[in-house]
Backbone as a ProteinNet text record, in pm:
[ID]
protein_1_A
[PRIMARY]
XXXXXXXXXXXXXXXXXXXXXXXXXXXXXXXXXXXXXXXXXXXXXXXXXXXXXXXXXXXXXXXXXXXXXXXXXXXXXXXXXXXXXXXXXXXXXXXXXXXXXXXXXXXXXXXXXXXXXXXXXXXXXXXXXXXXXXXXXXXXXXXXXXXXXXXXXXXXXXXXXXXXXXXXXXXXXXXXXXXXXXXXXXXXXXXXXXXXXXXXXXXXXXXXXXXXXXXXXXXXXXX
[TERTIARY]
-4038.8	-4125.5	-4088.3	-4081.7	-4027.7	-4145.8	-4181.5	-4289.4	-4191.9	-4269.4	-4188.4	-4320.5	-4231.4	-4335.3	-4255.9	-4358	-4346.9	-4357.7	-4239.4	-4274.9	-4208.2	-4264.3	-4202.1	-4118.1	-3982.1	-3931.5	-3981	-3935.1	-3955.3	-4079.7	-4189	-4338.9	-4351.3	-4449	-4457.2	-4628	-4717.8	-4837	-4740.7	-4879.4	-4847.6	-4939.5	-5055	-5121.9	-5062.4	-4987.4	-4873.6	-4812.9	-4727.5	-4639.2	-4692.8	-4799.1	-4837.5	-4917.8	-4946	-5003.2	-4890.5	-4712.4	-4658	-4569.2	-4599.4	-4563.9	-4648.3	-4748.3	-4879.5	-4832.9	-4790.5	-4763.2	-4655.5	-4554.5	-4441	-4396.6	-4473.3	-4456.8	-4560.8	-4646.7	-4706.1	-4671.8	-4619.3	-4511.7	-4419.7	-4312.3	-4243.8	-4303.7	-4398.9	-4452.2	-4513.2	-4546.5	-4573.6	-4449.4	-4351.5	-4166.2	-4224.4	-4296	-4262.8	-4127.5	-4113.7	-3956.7	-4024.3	-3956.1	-4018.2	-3898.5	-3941.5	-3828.6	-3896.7	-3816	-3865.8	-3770.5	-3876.8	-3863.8	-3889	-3794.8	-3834.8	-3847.5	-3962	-4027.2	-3949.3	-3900.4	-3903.6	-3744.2	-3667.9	-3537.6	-3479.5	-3591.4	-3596.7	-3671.4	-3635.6	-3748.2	-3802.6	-3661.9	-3758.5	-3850.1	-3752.8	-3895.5	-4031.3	-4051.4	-4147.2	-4237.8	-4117.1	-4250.5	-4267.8	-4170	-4259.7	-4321.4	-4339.4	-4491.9	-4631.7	-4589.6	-4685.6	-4764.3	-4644.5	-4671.7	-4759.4	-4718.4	-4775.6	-4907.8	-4938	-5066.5	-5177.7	-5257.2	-5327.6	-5448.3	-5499.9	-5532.8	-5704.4	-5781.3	-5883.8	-5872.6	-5778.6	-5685	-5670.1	-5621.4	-5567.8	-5671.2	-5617.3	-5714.5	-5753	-5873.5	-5887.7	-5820.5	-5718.3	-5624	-5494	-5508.3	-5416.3	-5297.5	-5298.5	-5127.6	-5156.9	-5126.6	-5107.9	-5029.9	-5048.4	-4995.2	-4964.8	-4813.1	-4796.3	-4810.4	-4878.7	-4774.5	-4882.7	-4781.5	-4815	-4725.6	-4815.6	-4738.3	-4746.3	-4639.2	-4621.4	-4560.9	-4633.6	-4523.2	-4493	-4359.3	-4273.8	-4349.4	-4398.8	-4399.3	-4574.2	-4646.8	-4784.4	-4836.8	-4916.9	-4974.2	-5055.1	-5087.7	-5165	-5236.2	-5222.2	-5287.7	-5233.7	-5341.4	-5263.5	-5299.9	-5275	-5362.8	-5428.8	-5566.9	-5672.9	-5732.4	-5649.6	-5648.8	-5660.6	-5483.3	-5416.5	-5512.4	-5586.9	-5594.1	-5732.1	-5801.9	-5936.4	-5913.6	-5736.7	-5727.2	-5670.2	-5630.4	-5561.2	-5676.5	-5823.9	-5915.4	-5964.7	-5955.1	-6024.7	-5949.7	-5798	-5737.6	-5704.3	-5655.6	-5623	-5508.6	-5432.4	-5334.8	-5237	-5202.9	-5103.9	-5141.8	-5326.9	-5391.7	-5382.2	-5361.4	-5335.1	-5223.6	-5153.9	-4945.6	-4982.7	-5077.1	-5037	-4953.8	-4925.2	-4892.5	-4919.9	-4850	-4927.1	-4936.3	-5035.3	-5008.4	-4965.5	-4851.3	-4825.5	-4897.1	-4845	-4946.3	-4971.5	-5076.6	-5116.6	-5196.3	-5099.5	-5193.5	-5376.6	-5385.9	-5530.4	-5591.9	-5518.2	-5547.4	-5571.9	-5466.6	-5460.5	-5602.6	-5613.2	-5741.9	-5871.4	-5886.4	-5961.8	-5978	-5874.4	-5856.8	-5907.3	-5837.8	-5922	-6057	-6121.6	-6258.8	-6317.8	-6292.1	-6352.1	-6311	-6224	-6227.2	-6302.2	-6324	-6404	-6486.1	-6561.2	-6715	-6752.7	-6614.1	-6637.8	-6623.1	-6542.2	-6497	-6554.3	-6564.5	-6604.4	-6497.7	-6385.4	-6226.3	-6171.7	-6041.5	-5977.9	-5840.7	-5785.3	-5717	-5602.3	-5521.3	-5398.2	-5430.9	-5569.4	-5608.3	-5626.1	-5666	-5666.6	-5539.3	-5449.3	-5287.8	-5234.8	-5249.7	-5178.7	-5231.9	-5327	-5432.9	-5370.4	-5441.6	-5434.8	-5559.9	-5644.4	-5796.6	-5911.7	-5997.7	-6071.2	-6187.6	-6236.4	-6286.7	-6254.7	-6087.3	-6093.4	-6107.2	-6144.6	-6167.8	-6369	-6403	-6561.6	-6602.1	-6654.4	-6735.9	-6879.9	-6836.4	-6961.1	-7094	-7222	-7312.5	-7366.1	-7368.8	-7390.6	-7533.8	-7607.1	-7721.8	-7698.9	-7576.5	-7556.4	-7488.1	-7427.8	-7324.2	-7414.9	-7482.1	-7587.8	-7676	-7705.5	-7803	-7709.3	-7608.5	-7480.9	-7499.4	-7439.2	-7483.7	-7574.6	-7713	-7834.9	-7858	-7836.9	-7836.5	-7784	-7612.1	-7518.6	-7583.5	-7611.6	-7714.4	-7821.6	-7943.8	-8017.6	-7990.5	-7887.4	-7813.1	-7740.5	-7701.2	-7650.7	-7766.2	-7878.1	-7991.1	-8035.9	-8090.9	-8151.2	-8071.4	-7880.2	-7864.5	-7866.8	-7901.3	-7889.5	-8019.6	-8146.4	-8295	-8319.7	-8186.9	-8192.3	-8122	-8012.9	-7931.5	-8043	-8119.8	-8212.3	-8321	-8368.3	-8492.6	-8426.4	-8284	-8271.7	-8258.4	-8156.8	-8167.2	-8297.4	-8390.5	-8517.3	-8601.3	-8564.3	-8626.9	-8523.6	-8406.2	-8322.7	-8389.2	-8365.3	-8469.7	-8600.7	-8678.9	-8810.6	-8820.4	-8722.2	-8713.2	-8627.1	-8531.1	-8473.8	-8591.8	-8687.6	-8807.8	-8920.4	-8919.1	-9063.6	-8977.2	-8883.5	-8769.3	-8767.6	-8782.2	-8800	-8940.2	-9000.7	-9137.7	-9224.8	-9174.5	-9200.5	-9099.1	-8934.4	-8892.4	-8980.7	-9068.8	-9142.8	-9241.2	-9300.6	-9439	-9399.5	-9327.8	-9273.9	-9218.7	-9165.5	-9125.1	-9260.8	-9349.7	-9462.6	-9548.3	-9573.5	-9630.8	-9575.5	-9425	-9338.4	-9406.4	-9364.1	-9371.1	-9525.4	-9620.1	-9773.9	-9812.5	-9775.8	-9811.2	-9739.8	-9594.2	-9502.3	-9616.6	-9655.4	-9725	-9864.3	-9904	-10048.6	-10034.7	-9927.6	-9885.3	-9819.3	-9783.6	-9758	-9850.9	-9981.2	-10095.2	-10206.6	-10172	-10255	-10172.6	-10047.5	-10006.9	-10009.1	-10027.6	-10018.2	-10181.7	-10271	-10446.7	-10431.3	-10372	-10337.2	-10284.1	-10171.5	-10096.4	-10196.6	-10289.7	-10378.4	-10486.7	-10581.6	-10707.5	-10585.3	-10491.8	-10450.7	-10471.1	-10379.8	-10366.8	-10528.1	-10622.8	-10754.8	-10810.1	-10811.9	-10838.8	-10762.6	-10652.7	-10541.3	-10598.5	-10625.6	-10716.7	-10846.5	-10927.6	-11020.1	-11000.6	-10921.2	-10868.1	-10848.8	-10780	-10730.4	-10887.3	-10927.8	-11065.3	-11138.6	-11144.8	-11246.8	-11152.4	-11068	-11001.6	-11028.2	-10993.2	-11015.7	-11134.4	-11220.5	-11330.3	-11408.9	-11314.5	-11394.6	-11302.1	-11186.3	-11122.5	-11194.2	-11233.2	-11325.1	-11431.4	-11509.9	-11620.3	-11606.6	-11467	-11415.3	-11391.2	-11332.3	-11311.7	-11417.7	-11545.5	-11633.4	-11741.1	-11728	-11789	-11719.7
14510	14582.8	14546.2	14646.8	14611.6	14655.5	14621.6	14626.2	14697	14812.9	14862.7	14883.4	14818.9	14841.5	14960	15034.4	15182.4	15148.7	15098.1	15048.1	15174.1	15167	15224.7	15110.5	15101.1	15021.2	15049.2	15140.5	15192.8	15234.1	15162.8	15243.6	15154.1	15274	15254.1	15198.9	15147.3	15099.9	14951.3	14855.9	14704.5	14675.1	14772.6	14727.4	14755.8	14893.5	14896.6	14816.8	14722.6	14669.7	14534.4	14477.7	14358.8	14368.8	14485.7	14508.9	14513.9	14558.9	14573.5	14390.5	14298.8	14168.4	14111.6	14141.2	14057.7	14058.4	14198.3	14246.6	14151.1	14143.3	14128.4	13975.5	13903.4	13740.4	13690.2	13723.6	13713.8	13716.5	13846.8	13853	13749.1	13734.4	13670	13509.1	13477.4	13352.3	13311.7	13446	13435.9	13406	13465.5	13454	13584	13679.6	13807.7	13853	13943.7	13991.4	14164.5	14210	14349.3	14430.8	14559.8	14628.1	14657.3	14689.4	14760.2	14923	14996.1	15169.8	15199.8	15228.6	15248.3	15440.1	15474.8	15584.2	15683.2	15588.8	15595.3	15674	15593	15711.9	15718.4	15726.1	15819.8	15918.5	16081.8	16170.5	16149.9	16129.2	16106.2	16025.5	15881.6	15818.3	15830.9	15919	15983.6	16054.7	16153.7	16257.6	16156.9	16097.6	16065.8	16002.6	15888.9	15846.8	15890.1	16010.4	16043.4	16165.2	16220.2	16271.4	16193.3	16087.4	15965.5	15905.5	15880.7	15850.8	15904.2	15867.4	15960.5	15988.2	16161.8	16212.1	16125.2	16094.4	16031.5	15923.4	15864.1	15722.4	15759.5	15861.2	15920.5	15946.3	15868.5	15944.6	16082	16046.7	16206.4	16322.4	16295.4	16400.7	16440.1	16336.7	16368	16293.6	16251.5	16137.5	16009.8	15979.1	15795.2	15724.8	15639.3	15576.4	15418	15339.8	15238.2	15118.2	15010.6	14991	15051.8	15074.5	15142.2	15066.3	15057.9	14956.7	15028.3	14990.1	15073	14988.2	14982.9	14871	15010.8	14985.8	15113.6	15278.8	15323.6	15438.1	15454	15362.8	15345.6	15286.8	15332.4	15327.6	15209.6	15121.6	14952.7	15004.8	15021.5	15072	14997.1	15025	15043.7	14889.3	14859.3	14703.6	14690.9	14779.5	14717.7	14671.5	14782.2	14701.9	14586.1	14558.3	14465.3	14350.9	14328.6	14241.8	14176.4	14307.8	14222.9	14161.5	14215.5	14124.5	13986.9	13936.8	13837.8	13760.9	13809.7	13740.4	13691.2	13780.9	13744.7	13671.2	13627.1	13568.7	13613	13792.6	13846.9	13974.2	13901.9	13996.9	14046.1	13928.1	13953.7	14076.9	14017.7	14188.5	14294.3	14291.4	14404	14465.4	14371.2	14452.7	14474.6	14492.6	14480.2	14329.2	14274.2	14126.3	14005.9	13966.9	13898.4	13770.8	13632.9	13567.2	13405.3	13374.8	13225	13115.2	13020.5	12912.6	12829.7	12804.9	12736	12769.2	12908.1	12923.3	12965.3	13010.4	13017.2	13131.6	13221.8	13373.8	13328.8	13215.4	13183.1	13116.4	13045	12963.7	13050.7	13118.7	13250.3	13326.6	13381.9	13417.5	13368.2	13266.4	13123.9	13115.3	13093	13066.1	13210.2	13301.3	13441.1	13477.4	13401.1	13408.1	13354	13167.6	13098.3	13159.4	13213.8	13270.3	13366.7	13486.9	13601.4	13578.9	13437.4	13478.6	13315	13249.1	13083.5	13002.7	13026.6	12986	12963.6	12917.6	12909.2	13001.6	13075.8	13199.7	13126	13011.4	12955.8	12963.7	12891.1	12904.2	13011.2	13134.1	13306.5	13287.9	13279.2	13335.8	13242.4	13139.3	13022.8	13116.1	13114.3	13116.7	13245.1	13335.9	13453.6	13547.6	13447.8	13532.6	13426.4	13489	13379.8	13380.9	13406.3	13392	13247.1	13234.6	13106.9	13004	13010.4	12911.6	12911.9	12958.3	12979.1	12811.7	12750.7	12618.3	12670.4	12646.7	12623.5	12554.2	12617.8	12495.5	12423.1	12253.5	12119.2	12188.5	12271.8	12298.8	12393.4	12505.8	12606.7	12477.1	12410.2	12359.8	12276.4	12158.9	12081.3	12172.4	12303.4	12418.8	12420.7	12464.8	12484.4	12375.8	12266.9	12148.1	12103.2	12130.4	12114.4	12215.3	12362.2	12416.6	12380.8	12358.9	12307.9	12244.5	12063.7	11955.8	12047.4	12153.3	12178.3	12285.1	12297.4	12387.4	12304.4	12177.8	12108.6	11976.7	11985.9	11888.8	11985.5	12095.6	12207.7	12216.4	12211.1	12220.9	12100.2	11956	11843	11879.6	11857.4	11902.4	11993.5	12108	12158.8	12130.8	12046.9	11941.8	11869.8	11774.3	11718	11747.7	11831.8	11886.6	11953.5	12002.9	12049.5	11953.6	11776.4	11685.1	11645.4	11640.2	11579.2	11688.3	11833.5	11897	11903.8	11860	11804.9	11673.9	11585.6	11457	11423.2	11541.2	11568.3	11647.2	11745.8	11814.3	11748.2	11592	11543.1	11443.7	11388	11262.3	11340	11481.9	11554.1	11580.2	11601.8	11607.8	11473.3	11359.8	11204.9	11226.6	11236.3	11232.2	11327.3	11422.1	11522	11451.5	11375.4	11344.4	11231.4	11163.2	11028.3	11074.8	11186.7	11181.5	11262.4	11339.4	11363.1	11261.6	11184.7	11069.4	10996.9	10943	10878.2	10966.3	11066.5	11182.7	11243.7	11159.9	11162.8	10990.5	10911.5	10782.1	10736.9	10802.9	10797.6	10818.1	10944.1	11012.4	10906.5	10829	10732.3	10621.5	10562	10432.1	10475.8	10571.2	10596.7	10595.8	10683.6	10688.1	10513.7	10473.3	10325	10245.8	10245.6	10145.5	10187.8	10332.4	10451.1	10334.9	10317.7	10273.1	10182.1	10084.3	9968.9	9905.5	9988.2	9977.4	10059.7	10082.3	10150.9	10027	9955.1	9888.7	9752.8	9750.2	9647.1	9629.8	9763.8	9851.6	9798.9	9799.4	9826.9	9686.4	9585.1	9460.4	9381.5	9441.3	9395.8	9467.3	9541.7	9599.9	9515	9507	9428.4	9265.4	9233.9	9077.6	9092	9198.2	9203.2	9212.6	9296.6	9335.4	9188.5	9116.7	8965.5	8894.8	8866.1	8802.1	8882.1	8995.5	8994.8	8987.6	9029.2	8968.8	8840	8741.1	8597	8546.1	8609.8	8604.8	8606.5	8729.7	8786	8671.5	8638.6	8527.5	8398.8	8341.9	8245.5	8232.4	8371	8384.4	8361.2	8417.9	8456	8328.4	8223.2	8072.2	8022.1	8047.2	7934.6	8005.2	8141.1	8154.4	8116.6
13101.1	13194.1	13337.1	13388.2	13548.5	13636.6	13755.3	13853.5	13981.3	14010.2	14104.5	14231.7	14323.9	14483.1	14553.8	14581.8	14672.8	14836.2	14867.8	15044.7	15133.6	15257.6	15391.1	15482.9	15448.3	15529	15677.4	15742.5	15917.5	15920	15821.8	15909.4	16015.7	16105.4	16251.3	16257.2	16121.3	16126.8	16054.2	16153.9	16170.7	16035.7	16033.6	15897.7	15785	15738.8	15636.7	15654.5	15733.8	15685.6	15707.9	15738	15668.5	15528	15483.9	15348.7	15266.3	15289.5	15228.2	15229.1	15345.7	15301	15211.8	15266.9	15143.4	15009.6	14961.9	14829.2	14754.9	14892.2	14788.2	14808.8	14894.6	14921.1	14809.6	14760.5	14637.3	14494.6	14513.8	14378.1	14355.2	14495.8	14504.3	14468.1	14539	14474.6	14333.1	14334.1	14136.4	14045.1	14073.9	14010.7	13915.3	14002	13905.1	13933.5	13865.5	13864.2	13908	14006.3	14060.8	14151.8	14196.6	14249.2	14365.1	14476.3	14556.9	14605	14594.1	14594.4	14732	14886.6	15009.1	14972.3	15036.4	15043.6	15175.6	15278.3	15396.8	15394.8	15349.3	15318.3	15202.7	15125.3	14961.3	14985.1	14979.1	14963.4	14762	14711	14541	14540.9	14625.7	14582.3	14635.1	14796.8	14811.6	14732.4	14686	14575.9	14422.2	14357.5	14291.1	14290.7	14373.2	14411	14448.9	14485	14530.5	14392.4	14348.7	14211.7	14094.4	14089.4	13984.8	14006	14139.9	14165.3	14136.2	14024.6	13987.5	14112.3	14049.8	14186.2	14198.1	14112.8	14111.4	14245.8	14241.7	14315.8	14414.8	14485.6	14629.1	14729.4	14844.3	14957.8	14928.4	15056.6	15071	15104.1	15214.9	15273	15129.8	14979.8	14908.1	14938.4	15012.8	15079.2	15058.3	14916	14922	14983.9	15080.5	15163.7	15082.9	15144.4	15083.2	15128.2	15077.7	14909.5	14802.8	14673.2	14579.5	14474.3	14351	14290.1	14124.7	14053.5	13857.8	13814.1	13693.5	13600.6	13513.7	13518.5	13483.1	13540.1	13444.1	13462.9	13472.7	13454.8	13466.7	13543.2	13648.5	13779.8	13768.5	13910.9	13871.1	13980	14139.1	14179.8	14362.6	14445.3	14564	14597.1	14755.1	14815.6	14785.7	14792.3	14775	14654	14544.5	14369.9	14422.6	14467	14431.8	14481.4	14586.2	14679.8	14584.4	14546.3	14479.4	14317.1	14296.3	14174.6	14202.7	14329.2	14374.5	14371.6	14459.1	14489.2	14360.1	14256.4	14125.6	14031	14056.5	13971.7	13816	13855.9	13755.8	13775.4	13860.7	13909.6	13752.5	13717.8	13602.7	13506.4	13471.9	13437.1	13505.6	13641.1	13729	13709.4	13705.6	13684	13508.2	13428.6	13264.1	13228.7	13230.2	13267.4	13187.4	13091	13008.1	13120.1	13136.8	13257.1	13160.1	13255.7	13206.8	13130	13032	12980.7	13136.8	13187.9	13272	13392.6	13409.4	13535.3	13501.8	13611.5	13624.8	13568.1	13563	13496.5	13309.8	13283.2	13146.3	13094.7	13207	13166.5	13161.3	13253.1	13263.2	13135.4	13075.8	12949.9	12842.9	12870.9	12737.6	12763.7	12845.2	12850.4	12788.9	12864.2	12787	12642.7	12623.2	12475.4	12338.2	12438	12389.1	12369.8	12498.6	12514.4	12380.7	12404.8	12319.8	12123.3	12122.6	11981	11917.9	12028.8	11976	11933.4	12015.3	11909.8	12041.7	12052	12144.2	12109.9	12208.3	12185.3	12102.2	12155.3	12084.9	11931.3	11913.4	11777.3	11720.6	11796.8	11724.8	11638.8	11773.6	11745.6	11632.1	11624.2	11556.9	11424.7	11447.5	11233.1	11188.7	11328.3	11285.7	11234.8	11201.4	11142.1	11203.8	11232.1	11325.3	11224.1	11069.4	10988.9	10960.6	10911.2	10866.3	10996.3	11089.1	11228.5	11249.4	11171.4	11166.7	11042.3	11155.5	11002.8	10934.2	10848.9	10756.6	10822.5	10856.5	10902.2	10773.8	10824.9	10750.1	10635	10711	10583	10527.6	10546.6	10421.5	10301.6	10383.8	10266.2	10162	10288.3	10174.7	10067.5	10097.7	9988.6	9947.7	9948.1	9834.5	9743.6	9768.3	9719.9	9638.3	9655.9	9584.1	9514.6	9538	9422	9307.4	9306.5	9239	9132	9188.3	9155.1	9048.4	9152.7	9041.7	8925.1	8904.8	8834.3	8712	8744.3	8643.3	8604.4	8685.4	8641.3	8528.4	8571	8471.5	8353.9	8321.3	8241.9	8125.1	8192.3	8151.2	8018.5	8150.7	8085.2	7978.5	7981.3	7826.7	7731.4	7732.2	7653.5	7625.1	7670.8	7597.6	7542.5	7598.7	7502.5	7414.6	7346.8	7232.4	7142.4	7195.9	7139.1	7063	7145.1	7105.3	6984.4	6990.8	6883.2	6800.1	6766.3	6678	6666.6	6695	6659.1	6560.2	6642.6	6582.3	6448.7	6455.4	6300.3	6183.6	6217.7	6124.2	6086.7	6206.2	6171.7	6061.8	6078.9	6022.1	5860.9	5865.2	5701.1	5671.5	5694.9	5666.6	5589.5	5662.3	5659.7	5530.3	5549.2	5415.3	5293.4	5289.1	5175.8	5137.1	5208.9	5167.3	5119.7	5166.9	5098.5	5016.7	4961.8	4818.8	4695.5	4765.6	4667.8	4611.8	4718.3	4705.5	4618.5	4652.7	4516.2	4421.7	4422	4250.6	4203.6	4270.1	4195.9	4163.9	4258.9	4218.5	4048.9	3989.9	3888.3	3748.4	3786.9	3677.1	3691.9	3821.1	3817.9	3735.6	3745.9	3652	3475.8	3512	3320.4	3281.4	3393.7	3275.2	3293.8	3379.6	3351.8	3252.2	3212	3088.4	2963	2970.1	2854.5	2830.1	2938.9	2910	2859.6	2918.4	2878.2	2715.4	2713.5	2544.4	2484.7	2510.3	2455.3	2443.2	2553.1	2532.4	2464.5	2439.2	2359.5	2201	2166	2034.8	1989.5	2081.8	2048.2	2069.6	2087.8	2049.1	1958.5	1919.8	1814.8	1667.7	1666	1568.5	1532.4	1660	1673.1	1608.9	1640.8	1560.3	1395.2	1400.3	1240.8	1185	1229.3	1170.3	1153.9	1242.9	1245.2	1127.1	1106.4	1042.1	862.3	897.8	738.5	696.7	827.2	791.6	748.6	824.6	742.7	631.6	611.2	468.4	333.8	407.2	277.7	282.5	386.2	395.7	345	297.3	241	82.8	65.4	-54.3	-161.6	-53.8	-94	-114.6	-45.5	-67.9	-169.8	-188	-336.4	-450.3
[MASK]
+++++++++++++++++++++++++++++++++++++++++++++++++++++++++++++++++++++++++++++++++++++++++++++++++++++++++++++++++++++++++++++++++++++++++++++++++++++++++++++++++++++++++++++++++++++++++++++++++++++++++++++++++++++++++++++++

């Protein structure tokens, strides 16, 4: 991109041609790189300057007077642009211009970037997505976090309460095989004390039987 200044070498106003040093001892001190286009014995470069200026931009009489300044083929605008972008420290935006790491226009930049995006521009460019340059705030993450937690507490709490009604339904199957056994072995312990009060009713009965036999031979002897 080239910067072209529209001067009048031989103008006969002292204010043109200290508006047209201003212009270009500036540039020159910036280390822009620029041309200069004399109007004065160029009729082209007369008309097309004066062609290009858009008409919104032009005095009233229609005759833009110089300096007049284009980066290439697209109009930046006359002194007085120029002068209130000098004051504002955004000339480089004035010429389209990307402006140096350092100077003041850069820092300018950066801060409005900060402002606008919360990032610092190097960091835009470096990443590339200013999503991944956004932090997490400390209490989305900690809720992240504790959900998590009550998400795997909750699943603990139903791991054990299934344990425990596994537990409870192998203790209540204990519990029913005992009192089944106990109301099998109840009914054997009755039938062998039935038999054994049998086995005992006989063997007194048998004792009696003897006694009274003995008896009756005793009687038998002593008649």
């Amino acid at each position: 991109m080239v910067i072209k200044v529209f001067l009048a070498s031989s103008s006969g106003s002292t204010a043109i041609k200290k508006k047209q040093q201003d212009v270009v001892g500036f540039l020159e001190a910036l280390k822009v790189d620029y041309t200069q286009l004399d109007i004065a014995c160029n009729e082209d470069n007369r008309m097309w300057m004066r062609q290009n200026v858009p008409e919104d931009r032009k005095p009233t009489n229609g005759i833009p007077l110089p300096p007049q300044i284009f980066n290439e083929e697209s109009y930046c605008g006359d002194y007085d642009t120029f002068f209130d972008a000098k004051e504002d420290n955004s000339v480089y935006s004035f010429l389209g211009l990307p402006p140096p790491p350092g100077s003041k226009e850069a820092e300018k930049a950066d801060k409005a970037d900060i402002v606008e995006n919360g990032t610092h521009a190097e960091e835009t460019n470096t990443v590339g997505n200013l999503d991944d340059l956004i932090e997490v705030p400390v209490e989305e993450r900690n809720g992240n976090t504790h959900r998590e937690e009550e998400k795997l507490q909750q699943v603990a709490d139903e791991e054990e309460e299934a344990q425990d009604g596994e537990e409870e339904e192998i203790t209540e199957e204990e519990t029913a095989d005992k009192e089944e056994t106990a109301e099998d072995e109840t009914p054997m312990e009755e039938e062998e004390a039935v038999e054994e009060a049998d086995e005992a009713h006989a063997e007194e009965e048998e004792g009696q039987d003897e006694e009274e036999d003995l008896e009756e031979t005793q009687e038998e002897e002593a008649e």
